[in-house]
VOPAGU-2260 file (C-alpha; in pm, 1 decimal, decimal comma):
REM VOPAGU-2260
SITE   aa  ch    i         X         Y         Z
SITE  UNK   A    0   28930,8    8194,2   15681,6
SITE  UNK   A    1   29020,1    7885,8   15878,5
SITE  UNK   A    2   28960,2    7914,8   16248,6
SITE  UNK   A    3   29266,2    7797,1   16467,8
SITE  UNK   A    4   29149,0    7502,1   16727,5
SITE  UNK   A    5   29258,8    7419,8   17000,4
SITE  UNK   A    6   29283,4    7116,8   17243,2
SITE  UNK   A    7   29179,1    7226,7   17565,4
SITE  UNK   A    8   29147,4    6942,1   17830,3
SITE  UNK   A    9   29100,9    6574,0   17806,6
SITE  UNK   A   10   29138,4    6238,1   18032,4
SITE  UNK   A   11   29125,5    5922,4   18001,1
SITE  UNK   A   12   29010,3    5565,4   18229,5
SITE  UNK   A   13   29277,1    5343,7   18327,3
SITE  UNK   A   14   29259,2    5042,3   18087,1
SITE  UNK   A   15   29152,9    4754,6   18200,1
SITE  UNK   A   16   29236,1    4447,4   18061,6
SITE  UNK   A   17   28950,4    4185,6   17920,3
SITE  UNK   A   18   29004,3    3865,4   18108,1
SITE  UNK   A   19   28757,7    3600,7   17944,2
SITE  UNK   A   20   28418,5    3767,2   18059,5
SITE  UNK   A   21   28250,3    4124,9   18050,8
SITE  UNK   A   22   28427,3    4343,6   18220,0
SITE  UNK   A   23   28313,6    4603,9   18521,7
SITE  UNK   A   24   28199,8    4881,7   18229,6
SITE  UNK   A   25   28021,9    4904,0   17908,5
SITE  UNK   A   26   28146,8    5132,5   17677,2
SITE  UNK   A   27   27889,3    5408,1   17782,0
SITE  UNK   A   28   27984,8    5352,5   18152,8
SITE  UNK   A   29   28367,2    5374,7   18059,2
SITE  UNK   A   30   28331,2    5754,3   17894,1
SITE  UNK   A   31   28095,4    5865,5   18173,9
SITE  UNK   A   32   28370,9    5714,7   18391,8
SITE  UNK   A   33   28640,7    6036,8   18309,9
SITE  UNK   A   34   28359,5    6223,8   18126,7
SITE  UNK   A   35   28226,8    6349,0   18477,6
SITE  UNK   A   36   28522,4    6483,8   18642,5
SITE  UNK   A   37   28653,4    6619,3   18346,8
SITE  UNK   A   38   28350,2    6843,3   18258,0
SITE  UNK   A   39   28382,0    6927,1   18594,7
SITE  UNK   A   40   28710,2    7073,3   18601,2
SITE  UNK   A   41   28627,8    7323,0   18319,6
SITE  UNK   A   42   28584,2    7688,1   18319,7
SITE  UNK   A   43   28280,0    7678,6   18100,8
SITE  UNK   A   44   27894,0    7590,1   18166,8
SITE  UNK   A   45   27786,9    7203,9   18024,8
SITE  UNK   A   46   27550,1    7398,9   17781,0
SITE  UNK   A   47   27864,1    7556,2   17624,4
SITE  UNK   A   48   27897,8    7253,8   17475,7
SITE  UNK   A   49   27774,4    7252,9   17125,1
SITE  UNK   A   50   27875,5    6899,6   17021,0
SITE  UNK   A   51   27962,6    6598,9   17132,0
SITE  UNK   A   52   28126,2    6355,7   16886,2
SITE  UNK   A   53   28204,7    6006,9   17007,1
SITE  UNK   A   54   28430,0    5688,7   16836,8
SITE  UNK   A   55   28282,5    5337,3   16971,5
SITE  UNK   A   56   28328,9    5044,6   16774,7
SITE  UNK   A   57   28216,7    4725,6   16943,5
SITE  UNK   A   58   27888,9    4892,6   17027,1
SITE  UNK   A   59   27647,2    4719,2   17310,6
SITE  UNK   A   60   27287,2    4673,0   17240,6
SITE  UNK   A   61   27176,9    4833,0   17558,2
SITE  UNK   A   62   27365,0    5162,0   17403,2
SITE  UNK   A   63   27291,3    5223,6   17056,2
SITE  UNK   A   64   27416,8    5595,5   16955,2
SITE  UNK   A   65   27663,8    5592,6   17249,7
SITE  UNK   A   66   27769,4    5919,6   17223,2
SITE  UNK   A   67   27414,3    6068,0   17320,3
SITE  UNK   A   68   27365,0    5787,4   17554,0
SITE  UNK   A   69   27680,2    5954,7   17727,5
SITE  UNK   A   70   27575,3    6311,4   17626,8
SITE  UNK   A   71   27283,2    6246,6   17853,6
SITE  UNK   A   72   27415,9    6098,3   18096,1
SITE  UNK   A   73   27700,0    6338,0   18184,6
SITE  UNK   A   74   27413,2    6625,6   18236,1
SITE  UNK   A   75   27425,0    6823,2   17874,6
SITE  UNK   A   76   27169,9    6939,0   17781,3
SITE  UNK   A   77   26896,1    6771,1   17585,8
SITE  UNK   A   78   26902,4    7002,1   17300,7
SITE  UNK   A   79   27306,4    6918,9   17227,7
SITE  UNK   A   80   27352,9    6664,7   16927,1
SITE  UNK   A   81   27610,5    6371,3   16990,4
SITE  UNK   A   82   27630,8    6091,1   16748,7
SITE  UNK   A   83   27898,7    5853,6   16715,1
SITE  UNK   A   84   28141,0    5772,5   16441,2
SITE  UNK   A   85   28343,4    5417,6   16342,8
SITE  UNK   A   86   28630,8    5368,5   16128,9
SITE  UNK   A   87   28763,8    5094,0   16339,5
SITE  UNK   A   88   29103,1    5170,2   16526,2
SITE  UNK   A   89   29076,5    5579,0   16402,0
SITE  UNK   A   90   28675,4    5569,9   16558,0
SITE  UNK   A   91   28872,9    5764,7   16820,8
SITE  UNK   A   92   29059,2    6025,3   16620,5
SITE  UNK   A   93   28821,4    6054,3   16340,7
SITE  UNK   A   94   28607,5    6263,6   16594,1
SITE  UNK   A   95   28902,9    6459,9   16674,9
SITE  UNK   A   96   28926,2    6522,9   16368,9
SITE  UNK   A   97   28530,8    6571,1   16293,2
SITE  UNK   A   98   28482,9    6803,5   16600,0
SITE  UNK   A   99   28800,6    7036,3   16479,8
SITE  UNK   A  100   28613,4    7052,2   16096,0
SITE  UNK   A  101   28331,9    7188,7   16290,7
SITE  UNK   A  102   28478,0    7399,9   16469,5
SITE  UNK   A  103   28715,0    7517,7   16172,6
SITE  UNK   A  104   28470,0    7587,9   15972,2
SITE  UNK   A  105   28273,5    7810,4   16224,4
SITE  UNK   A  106   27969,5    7591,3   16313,3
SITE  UNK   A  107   28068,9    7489,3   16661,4
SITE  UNK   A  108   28305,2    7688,2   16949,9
SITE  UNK   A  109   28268,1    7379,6   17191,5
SITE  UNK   A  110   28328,1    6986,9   17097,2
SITE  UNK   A  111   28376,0    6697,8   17322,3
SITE  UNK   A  112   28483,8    6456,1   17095,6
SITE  UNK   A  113   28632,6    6105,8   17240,1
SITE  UNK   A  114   28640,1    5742,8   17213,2
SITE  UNK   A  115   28514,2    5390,4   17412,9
SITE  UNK   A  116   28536,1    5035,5   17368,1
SITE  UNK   A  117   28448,7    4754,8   17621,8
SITE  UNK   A  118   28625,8    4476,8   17379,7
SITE  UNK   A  119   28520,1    4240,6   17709,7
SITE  UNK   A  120   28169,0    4283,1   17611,7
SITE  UNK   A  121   28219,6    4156,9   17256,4
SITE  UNK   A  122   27896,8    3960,9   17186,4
SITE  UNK   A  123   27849,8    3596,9   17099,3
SITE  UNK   A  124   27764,6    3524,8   16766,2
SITE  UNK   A  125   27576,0    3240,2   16596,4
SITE  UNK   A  126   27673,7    3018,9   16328,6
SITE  UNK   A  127   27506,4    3083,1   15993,0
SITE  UNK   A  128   27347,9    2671,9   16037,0
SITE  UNK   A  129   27191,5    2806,5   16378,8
SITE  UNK   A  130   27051,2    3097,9   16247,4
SITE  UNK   A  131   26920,4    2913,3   15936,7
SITE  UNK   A  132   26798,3    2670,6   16220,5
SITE  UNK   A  133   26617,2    2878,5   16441,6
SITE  UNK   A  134   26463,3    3071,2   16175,3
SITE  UNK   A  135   26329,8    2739,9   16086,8
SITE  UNK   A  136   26189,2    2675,0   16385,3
SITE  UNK   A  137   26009,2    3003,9   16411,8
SITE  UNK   A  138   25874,4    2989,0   16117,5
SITE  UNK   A  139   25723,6    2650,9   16223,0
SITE  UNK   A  140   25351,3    2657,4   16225,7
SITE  UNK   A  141   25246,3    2283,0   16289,8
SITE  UNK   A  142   25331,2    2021,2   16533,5
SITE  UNK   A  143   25463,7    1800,6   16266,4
SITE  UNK   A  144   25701,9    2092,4   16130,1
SITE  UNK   A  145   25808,5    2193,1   16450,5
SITE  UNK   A  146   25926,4    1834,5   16516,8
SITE  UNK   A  147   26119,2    1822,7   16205,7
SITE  UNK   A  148   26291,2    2138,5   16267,2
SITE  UNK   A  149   26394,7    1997,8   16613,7
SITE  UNK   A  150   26508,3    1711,3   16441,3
SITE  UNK   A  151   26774,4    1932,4   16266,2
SITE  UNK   A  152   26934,0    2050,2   16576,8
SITE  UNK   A  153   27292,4    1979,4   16572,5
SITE  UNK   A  154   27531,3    2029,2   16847,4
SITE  UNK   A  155   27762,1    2307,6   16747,0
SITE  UNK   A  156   27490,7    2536,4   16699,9
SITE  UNK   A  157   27519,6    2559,6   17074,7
SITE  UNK   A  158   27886,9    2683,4   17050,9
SITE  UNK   A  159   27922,1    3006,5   16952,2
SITE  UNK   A  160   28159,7    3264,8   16778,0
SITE  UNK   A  161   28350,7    3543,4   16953,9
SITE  UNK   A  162   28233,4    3844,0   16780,1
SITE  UNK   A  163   28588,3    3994,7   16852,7
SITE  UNK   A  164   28769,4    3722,9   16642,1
SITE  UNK   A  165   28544,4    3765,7   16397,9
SITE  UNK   A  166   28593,9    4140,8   16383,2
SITE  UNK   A  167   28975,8    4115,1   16389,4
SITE  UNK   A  168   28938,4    3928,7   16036,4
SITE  UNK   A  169   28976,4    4132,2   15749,1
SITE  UNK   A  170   28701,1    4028,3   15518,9
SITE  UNK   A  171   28827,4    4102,0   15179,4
SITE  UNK   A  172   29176,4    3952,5   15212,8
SITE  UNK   A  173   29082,9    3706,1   15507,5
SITE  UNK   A  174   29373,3    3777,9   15716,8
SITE  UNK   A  175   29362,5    3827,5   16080,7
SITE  UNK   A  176   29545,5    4136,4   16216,7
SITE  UNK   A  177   29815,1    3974,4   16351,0
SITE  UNK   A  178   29875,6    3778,7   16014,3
SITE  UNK   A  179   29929,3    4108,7   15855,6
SITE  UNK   A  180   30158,8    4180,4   16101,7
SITE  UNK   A  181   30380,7    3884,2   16023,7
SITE  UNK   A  182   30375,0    3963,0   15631,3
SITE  UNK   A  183   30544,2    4347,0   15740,0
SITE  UNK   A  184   30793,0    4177,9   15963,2
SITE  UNK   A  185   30920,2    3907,6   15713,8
SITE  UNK   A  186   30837,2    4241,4   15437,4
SITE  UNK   A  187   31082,3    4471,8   15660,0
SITE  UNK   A  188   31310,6    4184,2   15820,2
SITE  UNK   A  189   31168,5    4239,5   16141,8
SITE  UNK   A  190   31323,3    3989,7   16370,1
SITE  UNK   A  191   31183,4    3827,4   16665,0
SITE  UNK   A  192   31396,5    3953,0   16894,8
SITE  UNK   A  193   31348,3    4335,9   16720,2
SITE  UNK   A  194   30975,1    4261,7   16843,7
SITE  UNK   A  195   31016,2    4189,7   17157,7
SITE  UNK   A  196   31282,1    4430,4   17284,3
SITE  UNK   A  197   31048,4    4669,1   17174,0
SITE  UNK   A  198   30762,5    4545,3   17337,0
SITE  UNK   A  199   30937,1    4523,3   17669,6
SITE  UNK   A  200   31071,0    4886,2   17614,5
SITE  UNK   A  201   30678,6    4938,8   17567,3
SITE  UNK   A  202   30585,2    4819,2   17940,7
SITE  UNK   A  203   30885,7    4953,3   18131,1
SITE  UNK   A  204   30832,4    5310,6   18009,1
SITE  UNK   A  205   30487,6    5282,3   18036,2
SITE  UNK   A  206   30564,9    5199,6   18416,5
SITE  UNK   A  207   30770,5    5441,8   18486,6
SITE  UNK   A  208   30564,1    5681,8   18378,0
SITE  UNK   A  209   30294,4    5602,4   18589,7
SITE  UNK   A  210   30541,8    5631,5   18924,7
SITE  UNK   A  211   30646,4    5909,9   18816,7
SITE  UNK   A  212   30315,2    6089,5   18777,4
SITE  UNK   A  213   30270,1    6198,2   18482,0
SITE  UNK   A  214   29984,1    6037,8   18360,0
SITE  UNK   A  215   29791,0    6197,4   18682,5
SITE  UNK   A  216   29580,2    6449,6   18535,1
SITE  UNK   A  217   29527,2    6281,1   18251,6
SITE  UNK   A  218   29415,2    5901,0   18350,2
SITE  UNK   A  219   29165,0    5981,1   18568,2
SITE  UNK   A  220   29019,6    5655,0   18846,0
SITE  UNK   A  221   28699,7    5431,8   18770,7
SITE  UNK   A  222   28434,1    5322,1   19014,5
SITE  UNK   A  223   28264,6    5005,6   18982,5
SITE  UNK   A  224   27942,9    4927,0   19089,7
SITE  UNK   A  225   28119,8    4673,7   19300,1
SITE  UNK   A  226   28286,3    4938,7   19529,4
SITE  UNK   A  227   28631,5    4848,4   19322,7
SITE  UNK   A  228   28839,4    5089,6   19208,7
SITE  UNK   A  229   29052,6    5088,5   18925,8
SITE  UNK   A  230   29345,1    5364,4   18935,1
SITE  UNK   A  231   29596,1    5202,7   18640,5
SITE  UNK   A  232   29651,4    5030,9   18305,0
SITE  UNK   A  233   29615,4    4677,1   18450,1
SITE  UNK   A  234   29751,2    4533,7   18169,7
SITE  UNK   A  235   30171,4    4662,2   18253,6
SITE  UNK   A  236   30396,9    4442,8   18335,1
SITE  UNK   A  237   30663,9    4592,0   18534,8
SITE  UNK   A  238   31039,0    4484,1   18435,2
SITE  UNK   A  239   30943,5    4297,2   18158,7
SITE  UNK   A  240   31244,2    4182,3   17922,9
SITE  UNK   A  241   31333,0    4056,8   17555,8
SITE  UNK   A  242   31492,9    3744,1   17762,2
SITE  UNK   A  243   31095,6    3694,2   17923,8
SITE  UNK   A  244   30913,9    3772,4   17644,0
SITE  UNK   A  245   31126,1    3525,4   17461,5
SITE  UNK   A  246   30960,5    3257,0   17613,7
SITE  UNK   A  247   30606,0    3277,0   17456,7
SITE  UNK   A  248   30511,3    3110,3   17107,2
SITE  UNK   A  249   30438,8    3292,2   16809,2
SITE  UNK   A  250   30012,5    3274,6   16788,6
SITE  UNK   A  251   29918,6    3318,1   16425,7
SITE  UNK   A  252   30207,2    3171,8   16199,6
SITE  UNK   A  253   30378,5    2875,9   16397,0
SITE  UNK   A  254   30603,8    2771,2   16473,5
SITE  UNK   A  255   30837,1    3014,2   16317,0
SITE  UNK   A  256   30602,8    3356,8   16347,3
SITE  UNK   A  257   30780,4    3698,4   16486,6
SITE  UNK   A  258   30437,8    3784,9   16656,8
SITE  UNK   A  259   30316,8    3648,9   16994,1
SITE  UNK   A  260   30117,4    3776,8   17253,3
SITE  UNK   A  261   30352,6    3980,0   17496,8
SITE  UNK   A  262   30449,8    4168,3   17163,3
SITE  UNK   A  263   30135,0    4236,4   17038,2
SITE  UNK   A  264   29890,0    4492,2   17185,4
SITE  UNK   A  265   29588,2    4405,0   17485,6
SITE  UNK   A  266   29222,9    4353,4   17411,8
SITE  UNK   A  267   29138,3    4603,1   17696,8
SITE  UNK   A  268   28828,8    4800,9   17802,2
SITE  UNK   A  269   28848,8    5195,1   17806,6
SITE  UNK   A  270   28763,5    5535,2   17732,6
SITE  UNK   A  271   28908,7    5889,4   17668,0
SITE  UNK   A  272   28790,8    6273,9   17636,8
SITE  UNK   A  273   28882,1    6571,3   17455,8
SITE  UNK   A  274   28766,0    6917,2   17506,1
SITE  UNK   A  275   28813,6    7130,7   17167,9
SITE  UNK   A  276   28754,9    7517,8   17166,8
SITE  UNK   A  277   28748,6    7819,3   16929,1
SITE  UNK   A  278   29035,6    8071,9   16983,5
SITE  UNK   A  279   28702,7    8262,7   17062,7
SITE  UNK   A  280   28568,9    8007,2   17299,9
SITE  UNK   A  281   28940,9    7987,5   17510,2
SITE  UNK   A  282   28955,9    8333,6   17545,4
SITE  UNK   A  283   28573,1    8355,1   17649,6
SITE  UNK   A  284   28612,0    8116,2   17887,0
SITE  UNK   A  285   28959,5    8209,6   17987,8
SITE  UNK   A  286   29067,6    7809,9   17902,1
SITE  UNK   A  287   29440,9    7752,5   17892,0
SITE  UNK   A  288   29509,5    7484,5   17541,4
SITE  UNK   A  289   29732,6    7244,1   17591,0
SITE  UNK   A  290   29780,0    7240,5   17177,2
SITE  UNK   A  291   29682,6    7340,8   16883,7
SITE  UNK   A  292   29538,6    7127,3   16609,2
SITE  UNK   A  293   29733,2    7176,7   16280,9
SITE  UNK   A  294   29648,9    6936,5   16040,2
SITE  UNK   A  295   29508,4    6582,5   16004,3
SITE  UNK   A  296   29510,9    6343,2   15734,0
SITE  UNK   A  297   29321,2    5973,8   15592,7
SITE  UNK   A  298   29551,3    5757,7   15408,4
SITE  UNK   A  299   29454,7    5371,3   15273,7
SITE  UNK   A  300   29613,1    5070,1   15133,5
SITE  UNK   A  301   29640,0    4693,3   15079,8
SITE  UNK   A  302   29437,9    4584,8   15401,3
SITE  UNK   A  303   29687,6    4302,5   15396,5
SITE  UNK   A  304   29950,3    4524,1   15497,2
SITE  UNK   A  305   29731,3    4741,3   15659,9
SITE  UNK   A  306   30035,3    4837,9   15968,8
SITE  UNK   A  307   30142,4    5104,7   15747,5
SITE  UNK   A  308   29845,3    5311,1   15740,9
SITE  UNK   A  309   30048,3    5573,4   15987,3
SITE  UNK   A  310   30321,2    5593,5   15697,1
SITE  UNK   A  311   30050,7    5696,6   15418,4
SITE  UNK   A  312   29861,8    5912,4   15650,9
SITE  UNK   A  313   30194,7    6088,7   15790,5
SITE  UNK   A  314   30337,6    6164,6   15438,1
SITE  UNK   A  315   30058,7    6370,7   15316,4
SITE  UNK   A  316   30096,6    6603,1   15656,4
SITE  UNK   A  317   30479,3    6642,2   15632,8
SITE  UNK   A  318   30456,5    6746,1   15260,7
SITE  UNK   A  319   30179,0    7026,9   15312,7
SITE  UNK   A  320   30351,2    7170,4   15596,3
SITE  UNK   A  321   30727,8    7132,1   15444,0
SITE  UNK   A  322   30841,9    6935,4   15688,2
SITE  UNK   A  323   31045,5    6662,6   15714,3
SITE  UNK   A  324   31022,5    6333,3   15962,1
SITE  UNK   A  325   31342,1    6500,4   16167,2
SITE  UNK   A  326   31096,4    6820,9   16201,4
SITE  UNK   A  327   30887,0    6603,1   16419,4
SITE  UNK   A  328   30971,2    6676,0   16839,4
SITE  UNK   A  329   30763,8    6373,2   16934,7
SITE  UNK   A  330   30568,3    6059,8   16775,3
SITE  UNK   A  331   30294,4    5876,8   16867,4
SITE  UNK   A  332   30247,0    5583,4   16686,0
SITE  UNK   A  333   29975,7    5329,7   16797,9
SITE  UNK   A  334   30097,6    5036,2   16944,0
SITE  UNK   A  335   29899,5    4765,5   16762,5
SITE  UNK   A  336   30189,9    4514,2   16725,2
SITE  UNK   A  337   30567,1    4567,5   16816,9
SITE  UNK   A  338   30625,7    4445,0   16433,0
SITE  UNK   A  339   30418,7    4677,2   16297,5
SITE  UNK   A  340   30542,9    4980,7   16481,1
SITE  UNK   A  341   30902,5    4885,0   16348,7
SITE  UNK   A  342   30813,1    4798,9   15995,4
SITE  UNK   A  343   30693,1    5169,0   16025,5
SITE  UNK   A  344   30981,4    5279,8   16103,7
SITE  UNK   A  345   31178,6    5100,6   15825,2
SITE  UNK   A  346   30949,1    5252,7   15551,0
SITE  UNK   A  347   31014,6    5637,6   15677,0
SITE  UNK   A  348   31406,4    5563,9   15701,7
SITE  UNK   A  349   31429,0    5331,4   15367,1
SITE  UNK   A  350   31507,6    5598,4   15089,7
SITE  UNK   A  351   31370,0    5429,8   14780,2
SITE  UNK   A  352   31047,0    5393,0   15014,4
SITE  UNK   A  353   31045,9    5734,5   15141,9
SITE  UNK   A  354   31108,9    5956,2   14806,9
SITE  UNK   A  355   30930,2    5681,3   14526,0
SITE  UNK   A  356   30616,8    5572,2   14743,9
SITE  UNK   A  357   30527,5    5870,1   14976,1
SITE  UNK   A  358   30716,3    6110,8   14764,2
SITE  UNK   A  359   30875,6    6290,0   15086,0
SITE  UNK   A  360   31157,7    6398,9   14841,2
SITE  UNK   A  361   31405,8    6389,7   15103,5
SITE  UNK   A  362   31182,4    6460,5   15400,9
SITE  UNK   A  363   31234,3    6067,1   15532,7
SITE  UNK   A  364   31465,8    5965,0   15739,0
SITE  UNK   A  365   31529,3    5717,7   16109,5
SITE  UNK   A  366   31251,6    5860,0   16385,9
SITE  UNK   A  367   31419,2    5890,0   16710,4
SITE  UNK   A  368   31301,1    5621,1   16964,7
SITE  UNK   A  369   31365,9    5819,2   17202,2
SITE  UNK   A  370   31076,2    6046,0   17078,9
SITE  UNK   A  371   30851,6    5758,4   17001,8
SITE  UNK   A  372   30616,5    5656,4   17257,9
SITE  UNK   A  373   30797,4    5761,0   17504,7
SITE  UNK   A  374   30561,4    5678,6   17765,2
SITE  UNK   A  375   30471,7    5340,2   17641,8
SITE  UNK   A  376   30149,4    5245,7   17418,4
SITE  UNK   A  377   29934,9    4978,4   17344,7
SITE  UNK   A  378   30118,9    4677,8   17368,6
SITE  UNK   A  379   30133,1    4827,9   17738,6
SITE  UNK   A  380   29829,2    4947,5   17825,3
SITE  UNK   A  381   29618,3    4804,6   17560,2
SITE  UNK   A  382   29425,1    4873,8   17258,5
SITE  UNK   A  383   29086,6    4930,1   17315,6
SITE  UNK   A  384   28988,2    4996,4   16910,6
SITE  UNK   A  385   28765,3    5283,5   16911,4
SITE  UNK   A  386   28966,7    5471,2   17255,0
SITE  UNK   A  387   29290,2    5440,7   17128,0
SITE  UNK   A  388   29322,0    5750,7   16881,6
SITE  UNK   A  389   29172,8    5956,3   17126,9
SITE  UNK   A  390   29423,0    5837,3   17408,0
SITE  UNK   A  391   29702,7    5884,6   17181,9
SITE  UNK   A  392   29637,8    6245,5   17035,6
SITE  UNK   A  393   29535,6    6331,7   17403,7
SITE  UNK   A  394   29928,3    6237,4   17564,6
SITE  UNK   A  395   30090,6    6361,3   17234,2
SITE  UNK   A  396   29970,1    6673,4   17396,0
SITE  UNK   A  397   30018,5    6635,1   17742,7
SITE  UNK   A  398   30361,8    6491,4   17724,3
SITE  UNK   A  399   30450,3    6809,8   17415,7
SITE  UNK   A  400   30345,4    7022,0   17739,7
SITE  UNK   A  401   30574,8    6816,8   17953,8
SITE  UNK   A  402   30890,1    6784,0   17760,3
SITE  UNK   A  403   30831,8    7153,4   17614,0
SITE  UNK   A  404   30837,4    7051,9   17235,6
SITE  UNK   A  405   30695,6    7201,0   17005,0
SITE  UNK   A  406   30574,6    6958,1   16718,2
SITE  UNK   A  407   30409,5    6643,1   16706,2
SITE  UNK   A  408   30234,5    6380,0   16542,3
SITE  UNK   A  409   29992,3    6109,7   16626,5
SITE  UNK   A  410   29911,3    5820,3   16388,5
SITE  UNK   A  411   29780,3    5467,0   16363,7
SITE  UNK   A  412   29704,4    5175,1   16154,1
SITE  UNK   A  413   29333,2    5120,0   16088,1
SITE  UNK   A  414   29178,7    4775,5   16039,0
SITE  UNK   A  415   29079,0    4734,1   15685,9
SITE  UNK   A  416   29417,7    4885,5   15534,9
SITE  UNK   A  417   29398,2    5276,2   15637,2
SITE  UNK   A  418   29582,5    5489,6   15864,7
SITE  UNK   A  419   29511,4    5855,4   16038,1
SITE  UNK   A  420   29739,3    6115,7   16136,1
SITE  UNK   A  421   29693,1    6440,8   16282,4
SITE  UNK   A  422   29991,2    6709,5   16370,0
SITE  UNK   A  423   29949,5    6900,3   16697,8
SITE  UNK   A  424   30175,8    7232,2   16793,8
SITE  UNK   A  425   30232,4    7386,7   17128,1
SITE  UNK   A  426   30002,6    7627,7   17254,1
């Protein structure tokens, strides 16, 4: 039989938001960052630990394997495997996911599982003529050949790419991200102003939950080697409004494009922890679970409409567990645009959508806003790709605990046309 699992403990950094130049961290840093105190906080010894299970997808050369770079470095022992997983935006919930098949199937009691991305650190990349140019030049073996392959230097091979833009591209559809995002609003008649009085929503609860305290125990401060330290999502901005946010151009179909930047989510830095146990394990070690992990689900799709991954990977969920979108006490729904969110939103509520494509037979139907996101999300606080499942499965919990509900579900929209979900219920 199935073993229940549990999630136990987690934190997160404070996202920081990438301002033109590497940022204080590298992805390794970030998860040592809230990896430390959290281990420390436990009941249980660091070589309980059988696993540790780590999403990272703008990976640093200095850090190859991250997760046992940051295995190692938060004191476990030699002997416990960490590798590191990438499905783009669900790095960070596909080892949620991994670690609670583990530990489901009886091969593990212990996981750390968690995400990290330093999007700041994004590396240059060379144009395909430099490349071709410089392996030209190496290969050079005479004076007169190495003159001639100097002769072929021209002067943009000195400007590079941004690796990030590049990896924000689809490959097989060549749309960017955000262009996908502007096919689901004019799809869904998502209007501009739709976009961004949801996007200022976004910041303002996001800010009020951070006054209020309730992201203490679970965004946890960062120390940089300059002596700064960074105790909040830099990225908020307090009483923002439709009527601001109104002001800023659309950025990837002008002039007449629903998405700009304030409505769209933040290239940030950050990381986030999870501490998954056996019903064994948390009564061995006398842990008290924040939730139980109930189900999870992979869904894909046209990449160029790739924002309703969470729709396809919520479906699936709701149908195995008879339950219908109503049955759900709180949502979290990656931020990556405000469009996207909303489009969402439209296909669960839109009957034809709901009972002919997902084949919810009834079990559609409007989600609450007022149980959607409720403390903010990306466009907030940022997106850093392979953190943000983690971060979002990880307050799904924490604020269930908060609110006392019951059910809840955490999804997102995956880069490349896919979409994870997962379905957490009180402890």
């Amino acid at each position: 039989m199935a073993r229940a699992v549990y999630l136990v403990d987690g934190a997160r950094t404070p996202f920081i938001k990438a301002r033109g130049r590497p940022g204080p961290f590298t992805p390794v840093d970030l998860a040592v960052q809230c990896g430390r105190p959290l281990l420390m906080r436990q009941a249980f010894a660091p070589d309980a630990i059988d696993l540790v299970i780590l999403g990272c997808v703008n990976v640093v050369a200095d850090e190859m394997n991250p997760a046992r770079v940051a295995g190692l470095r938060l004191g476990l022992s030699d002997e416990t495997p960490a590798f590191t997983v990438q499905i783009n935006c669900g790095s960070g919930m596909q080892s949620i996911d991994t670690a609670f098949r583990y530990i489901e199937g009886g091969t593990a009691d212990i996981v750390l599982a968690g995400g990290t991305d330093a999007l700041s650190h994004s590396p240059l990349v060379l144009r395909r003529g430099a490349v071709d140019w410089f392996a030209e030049l190496n290969g050079a073996r005479s004076t007169g050949d190495r003159l001639k392959a100097f002769a072929g230097l021209k002067p943009d091979f000195l400007k590079p790419l941004i690796g990030l833009e590049r990896g924000l591209t689809d490959p097989i559809t060549n749309l960017n991200m955000g262009q996908t995002a502007e096919l689901l609003a004019h799809y869904f008649a998502i209007s501009r102003q739709e976009a961004d009085e949801y996007a200022a929503e976004s910041h303002n609860r996001l800010d009020r939950a951070t006054n209020e305290g309730w992201l203490k125990d679970e965004m946890l401060p960062a120390f940089g080697r300059d002596g700064d330290v960074h105790e909040r999502d830099d990225g908020v901005r307090p009483g923002s409004s439709a009527a601001n946010l109104a002001k800023l151009k659309p950025v990837f179909e002008k002039p007449y494009g629903k998405v700009t930047a304030g409505n769209s989510s933040q290239i940030t830095d950050g990381a986030s922890w999870v501490v998954l146990a056996s019903e064994e394990a948390v009564a061995k070690h006398g842990m008290k679970p924040l939730a139980r992990i109930v189900d999870s689900e992979w869904g894909a799709l046209d990449p160029s409409i790739m924002g309703l991954g969470p729709v396809v990977a919520t479906a699936p969920i709701l149908k195995r567990q008879n339950m219908g979108v109503s049955d759900v006490d709180l949502w979290e729904l990656n931020e990556a645009f405000a469009a996207q969110v909303l489009a969402c939103l439209r296909a669960f509520e839109t009957e034809k959508i709901a009972n002919d494509v997902l084949g919810l037979d009834g079990r559609g139907g409007a989600i609450d806003r007022a149980r959607l996101n409720v403390d903010g999300g990306a466009i907030s606080l940022g997106h850093p790709v392979g953190t943000s499942g983690t971060r979002i499965t990880l307050h799904l919990a924490n604020a269930m605990r908060r609110l006392g509900h019951k059910r809840g579900i955490a999804t997102e929209c995956i880069g490349g046309g896919q979409g994870g979900a997962m379905l957490l219920e009180a402890a």
